[in-house]
N, C-alpha and C positions, 0 to 999 in steps of 0.2 A: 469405432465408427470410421476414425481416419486413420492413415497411416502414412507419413512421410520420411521420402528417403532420399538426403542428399547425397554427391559425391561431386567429385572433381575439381576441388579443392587442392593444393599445394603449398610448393614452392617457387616462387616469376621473382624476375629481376626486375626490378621497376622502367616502365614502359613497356613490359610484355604483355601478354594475352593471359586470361582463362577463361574456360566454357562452364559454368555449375549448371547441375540437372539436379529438378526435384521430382524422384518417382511417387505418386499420389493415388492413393487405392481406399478402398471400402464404398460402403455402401452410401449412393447418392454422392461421390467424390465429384463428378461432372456440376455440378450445380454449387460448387465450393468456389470463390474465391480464393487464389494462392498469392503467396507475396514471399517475399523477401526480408531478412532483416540481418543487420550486423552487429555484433556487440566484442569491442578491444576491450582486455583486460582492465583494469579499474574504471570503466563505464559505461554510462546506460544502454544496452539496444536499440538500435539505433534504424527507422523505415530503411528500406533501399528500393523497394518496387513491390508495384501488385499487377498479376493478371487476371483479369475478370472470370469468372466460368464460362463467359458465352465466348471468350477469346475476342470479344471486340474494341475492350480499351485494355488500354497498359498508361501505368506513370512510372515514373522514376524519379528518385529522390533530389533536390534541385545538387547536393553535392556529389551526388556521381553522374549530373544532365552531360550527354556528348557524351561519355565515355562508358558507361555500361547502356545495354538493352535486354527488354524482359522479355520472353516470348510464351508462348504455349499449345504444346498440342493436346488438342479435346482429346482426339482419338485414343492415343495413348497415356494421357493425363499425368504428362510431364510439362514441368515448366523448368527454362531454362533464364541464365541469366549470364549473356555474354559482356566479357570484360572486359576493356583494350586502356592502351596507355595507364595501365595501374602505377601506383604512388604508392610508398610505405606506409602512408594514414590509411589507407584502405586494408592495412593489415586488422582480422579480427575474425571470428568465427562468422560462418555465414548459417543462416536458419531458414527454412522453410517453415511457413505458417498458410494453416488454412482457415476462411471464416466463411460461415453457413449464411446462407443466404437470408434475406433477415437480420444477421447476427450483428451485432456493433463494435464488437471486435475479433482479433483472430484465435481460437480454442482452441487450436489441434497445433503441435509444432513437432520439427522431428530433430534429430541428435547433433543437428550443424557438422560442416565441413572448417575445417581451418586455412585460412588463404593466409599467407606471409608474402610482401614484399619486399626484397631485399636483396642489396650485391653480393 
């Protein structure tokens, strides 16, 4: 039904940049909310953002406020998730999750990107 594909995930020296993109296909993908989540080795996954389907709200999570933004194109049913002034806590895998409209939580998730922080 869905399929998500992150990338652009690395290596930043703390207070650099990065851009993540999640590519988002199947059938009724458009009508999916997509989000964001994180999860560092020995702990829970952790929100970081959701984009609506209709593109007209975004949150971000209150511990990455001011410094990431979520965005998303319909067209191409990508969502992005730009990153500035990163910290080495923000080191963790990142994940793309989608949730059906309706749905009460998110069902479809894809293979995460690995973002590290560090000198």
């Amino acid at each position: 039904q869905v399929q998500l594909v992150e990338s652009g995930g690395g290596l930043v020296q703390p207070g650099g940049s990065l851009r993540l993109s999640c590519a988002a296909s199947g059938r009724f993908i458009s009508r999916y909310d997509l989000g964001w989540f994180r999860q560092a080795p020995g702990k829970e996954r952790e929100f970081v953002s959701v984009a609506s389907w209709n593109g007209r709200s975004t949150h971000v999570a209150d511990a990455v406020k001011g410094r990431f933004t979520t965005s998303r194109d319909i067209a191409l049913n990508i969502m992005y998730l730009q990153m500035n002034s990163l910290k080495p806590e923000d080191t963790a895998v990142y994940y793309c999750a989608a949730r059906a409209q309706g749905a009460d939580s998110f069902g479809s998730w894809g293979q995460g990107t690995q973002v590290t922080v560090s000198s």
